[in-house]
C-alpha positions as a printed Julia matrix, in Angstrom:
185×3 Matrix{Float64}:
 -117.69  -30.39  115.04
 -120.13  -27.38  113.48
 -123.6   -27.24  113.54
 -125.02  -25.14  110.77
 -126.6   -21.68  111.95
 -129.09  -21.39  109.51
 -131.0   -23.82  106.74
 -128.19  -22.56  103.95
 -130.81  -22.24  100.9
 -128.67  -22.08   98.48
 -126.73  -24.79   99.67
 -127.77  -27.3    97.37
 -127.64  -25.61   93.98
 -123.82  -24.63   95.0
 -123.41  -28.68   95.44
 -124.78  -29.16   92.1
 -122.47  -26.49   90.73
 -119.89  -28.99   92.03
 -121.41  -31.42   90.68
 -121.78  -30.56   87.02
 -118.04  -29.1    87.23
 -118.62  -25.45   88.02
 -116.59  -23.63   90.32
 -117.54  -21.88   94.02
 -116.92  -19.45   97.21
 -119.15  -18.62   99.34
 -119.28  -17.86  102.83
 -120.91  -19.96  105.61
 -121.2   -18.97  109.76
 -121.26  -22.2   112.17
 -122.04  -22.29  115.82
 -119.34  -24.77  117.44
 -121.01  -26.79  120.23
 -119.11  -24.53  122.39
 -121.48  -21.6   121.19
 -119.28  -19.86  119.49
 -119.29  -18.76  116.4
 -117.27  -19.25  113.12
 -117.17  -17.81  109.74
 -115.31  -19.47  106.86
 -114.58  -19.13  103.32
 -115.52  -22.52  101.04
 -113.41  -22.27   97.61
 -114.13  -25.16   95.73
 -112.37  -26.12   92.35
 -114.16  -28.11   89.37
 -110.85  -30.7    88.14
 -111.2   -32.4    84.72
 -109.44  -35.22   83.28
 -107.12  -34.75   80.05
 -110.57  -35.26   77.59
 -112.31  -32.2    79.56
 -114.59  -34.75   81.91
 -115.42  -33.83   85.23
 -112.82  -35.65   87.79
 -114.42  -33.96   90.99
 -113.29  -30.97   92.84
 -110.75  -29.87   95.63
 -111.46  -27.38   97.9
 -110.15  -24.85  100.54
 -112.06  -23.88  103.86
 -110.17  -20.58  105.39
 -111.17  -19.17  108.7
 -112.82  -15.38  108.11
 -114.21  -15.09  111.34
 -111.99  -12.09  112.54
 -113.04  -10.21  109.38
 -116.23  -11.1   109.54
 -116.09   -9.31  113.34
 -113.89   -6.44  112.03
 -116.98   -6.01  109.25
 -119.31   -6.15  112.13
 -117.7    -3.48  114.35
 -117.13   -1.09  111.24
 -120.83   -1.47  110.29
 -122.05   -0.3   113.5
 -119.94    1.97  114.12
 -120.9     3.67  110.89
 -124.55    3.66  111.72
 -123.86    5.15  115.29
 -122.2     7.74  113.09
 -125.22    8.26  110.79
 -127.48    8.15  113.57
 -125.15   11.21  115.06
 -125.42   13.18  111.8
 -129.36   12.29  111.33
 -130.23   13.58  114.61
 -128.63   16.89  114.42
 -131.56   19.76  114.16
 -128.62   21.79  113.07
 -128.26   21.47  108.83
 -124.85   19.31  108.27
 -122.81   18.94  105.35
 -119.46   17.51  104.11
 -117.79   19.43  101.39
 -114.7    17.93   99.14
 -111.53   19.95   98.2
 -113.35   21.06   95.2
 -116.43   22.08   96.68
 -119.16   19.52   95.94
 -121.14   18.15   98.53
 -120.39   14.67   99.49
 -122.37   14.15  102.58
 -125.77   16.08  104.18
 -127.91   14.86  106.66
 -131.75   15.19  106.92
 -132.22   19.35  108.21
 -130.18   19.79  105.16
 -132.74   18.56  102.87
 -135.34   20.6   104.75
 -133.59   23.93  104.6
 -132.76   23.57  101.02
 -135.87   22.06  100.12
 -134.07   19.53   97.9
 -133.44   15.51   98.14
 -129.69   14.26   99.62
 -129.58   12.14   95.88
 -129.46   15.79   94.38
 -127.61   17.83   96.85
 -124.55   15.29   96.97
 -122.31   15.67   93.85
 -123.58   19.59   93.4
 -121.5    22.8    94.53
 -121.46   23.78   97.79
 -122.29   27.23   97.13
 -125.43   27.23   94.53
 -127.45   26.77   97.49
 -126.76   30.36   99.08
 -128.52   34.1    98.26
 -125.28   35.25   97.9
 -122.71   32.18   96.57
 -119.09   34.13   96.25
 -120.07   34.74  100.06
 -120.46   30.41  100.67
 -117.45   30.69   98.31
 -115.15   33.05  100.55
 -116.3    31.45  103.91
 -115.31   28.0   102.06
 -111.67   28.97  101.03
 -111.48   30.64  104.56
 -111.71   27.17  106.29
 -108.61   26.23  104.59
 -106.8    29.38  105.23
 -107.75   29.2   109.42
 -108.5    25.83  109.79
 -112.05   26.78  111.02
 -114.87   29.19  110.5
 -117.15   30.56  113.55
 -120.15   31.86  112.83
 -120.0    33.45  109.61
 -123.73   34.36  108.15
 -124.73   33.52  105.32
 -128.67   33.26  104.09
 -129.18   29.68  102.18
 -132.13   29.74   99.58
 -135.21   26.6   100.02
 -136.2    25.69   96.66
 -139.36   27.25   97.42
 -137.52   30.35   97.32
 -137.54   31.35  101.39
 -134.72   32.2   103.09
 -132.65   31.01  105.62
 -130.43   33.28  107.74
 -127.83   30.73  109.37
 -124.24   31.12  110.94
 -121.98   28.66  108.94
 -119.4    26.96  111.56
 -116.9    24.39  110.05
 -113.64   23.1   109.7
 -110.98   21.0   108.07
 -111.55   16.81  108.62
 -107.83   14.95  107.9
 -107.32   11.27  106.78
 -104.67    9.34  109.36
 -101.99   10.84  107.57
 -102.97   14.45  108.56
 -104.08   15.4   104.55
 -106.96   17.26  104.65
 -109.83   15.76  103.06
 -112.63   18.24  102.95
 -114.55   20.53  105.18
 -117.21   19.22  107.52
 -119.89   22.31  108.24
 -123.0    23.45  110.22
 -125.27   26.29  109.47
């Protein structure tokens, strides 16, 4: 005993799908009269006789509600995440194993003078008046674990400079591999 949580627009052209033999999944949320809240997964099946003429359809309902939460919960805690990273005045970057950028947040953009699209994907080091320096203070994350304060100047696209202390360190998957360096200027 559901009651529908919203109108369900496309609602009717799925039932027509049905209809003309086509199958469907899609996901639905219902309020119980309770209050609460269930998600499921509709699967329906076009079945045709021996000649190829629509019979009708069977179907399976399955019960996603916990993923649906787990989904929830993992998209806000990635935005409380982003919003930590965004509201650093401090530039912030993640680097991969091989050196390219794979995250920045926005003082990054400003000091660099270039766009997150463009900065993610590139080498860590291009970005630096002296890049065997970024280089060296790179590899030495790996070596120590960490890097404290270690200046290096990073070049705006305008051309000004930037005199910054880097400070990073290693960032592990669950299995303790290290995944990249995670650094502040």
């Amino acid at each position: 005993s559901y009651v529908a949580e919203d109108q369900l627009k496309d609602h009717h052209a799925q039932m027509e799908d049905r209809a003309h033999g086509k199958d469907s999944v899609y996901e639905r949320c219902f309020i119980r009269k309770d209050g609460e809240k269930r998600w499921v997964l509709i699967s329906a099946k076009a079945a045709f006789d021996s000649d190829g003429n629509f019979e009708g359809s069977f179907g399976m309902i399955t019960d996603i509600t916990e993923r649906k939460q787990a989904e929830e919960a993992l998209r806000v805690a990635s935005l409380y995440s982003r919003n930590l990273i965004e509201t650093s005045l401090d530039p912030l970057v993640t680097i991969s194993l091989k050196g390219k950028i794979t995250d920045v947040n926005t003082a990054t953009e400003k000091v660099t003078g270039r766009s997150r699209e463009r900065l993610i994907g590139s080498d860590f080091e291009e970005y630096f008046t002296e890049p065997e320096m970024a280089h060296a203070g790179y590899m030495k994350v790996f070596e120590l674990g960490q890097v404290i304060d270690y200046p290096l100047a990073i070049r705006h696209s305008s051309g000004a400079i930037t005199d910054v202390l880097y400070n990073a360190s290693t960032y592990q998957n669950e299995q303790g591999e290290v995944l990249g360096v995670f650094a502040a200027a």
